[in-house]
Structures are given as C-alpha cells and as structure tokens.
C-alpha positions in Angstrom: 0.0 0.0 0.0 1.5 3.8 -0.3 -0.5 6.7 1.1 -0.1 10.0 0.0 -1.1 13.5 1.8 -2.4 15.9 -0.5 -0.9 18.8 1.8 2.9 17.1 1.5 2.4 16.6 -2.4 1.5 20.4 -2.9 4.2 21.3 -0.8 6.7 18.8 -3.0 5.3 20.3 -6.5 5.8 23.9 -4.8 8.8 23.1 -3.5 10.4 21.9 -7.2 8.2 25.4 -8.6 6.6 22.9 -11.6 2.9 22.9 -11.9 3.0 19.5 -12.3 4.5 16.7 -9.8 4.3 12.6 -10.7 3.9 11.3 -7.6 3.0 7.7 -8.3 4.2 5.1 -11.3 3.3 1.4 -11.4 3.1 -0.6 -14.6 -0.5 0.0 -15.5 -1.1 3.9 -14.4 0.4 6.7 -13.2 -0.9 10.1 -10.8 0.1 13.2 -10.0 -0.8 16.4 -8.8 -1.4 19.8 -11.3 -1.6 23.4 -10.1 -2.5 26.3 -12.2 -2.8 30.1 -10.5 -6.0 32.2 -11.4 -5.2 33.7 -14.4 -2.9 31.4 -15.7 -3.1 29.8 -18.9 -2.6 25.2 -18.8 0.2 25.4 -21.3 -0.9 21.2 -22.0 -1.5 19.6 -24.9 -2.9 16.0 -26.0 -1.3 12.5 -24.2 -0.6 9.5 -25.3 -2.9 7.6 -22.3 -6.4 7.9 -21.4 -6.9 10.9 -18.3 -8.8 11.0 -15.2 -9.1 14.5 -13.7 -10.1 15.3 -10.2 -10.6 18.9 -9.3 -9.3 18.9 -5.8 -9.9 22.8 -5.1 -10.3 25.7 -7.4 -12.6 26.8 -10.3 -12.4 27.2 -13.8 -13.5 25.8 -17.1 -12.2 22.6 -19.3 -12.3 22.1 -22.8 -12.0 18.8 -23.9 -12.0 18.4 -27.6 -15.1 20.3 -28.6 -16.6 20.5 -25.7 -16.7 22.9 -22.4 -18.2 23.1 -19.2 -17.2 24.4 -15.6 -15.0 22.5 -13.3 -14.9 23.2 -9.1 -14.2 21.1 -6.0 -15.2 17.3 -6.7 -15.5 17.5 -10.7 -14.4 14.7 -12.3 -13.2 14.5 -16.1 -12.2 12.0 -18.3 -10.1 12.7 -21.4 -9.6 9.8 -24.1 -6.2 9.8 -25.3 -5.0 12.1 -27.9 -7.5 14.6 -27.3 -7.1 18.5 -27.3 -7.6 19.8 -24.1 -6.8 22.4 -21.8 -8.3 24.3 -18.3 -9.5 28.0 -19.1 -11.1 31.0 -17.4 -9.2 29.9 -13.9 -11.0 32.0 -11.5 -9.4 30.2 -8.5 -6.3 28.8 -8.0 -7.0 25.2 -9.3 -5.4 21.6 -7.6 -6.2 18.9 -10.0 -5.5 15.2 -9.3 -4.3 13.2 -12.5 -4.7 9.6 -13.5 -2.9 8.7 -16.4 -3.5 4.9 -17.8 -1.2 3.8 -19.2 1.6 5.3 -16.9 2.7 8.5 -18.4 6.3 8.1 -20.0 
C-alpha cells in the first residue's frame, strides 16, 4: 500500500516550482498532482494515455475536444487519449488530481 497527503504533495510540487508533480508510477497507471494560479493559462497539450481529472480545489473551465463546461471542488473529467484539451477561465487557483493509464512516459 503507499498513502499520500495531499498537503505534502502540494508542498513537493511547490517546492520543485513545476505545476505538475508525478507522484505515483506502477506498470498500469500513473498520478500526479497539477496546479495552475487564477489567471494562468494550462500550457498542456494531448497525451498518449487515457486521463482522469479530479478537481481537488479551485474553479475554472475545461475544454475537452469540442466541448466545455465548468469544473470546481469534486469534478471529475475523463479525457480519451489524444484529445485537445486544456483548463481556461481559472477564477481560483485550481489543484487537480491526474490519472494517467497507461503510466505516463
């Protein structure tokens, strides 16, 4: 089992001043952390693996493909790999949780 404190992963990706921070790899998926400031513009573009999102704290909006809606505390978004996508309009500092499956290379 590992356990991980959201608190002491923030602090990690702060600490290395990246918004993004892999915190876990195993052969079938990987996760890690993503911060973006209000304001700020996600700089991503499309993966090679399939995506999970978890909006941890923050708002804004999510384009995924053609499509957009808001995002907040407790969204979840899933993003087929390949796909154009990217958070907009980030109106509060945003923590996102990521699932990549495969594991990201």
């Amino acid at each position: 089992m590992k356990v991980f404190r959201l608190d002491d992963l923030d602090a990690e990706r702060a600490a290395n001043q990246g918004a993004y921070l892999r915190f876990l790899k195993e052969r079938n998926m990987s996760a890690g952390l993503y911060a973006l400031k209000a304001g700020e513009s996600d700089p991503q573009g499309p993966h090679a693996q399939d995506e999970i999102y978890l909006v941890v704290s923050g708002r804004a909006a999510i384009t995924v493909g053609e499509e957009t809606t808001a995002v907040a505390r407790g969204s979840v978004v899933y993003v087929p790999a390949g796909t154009a996508h990217r958070f907009h309009h980030i109106s509060e500092d945003l923590r996102v949780m990521v699932v990549f499956s495969p594991p990201e290379a």
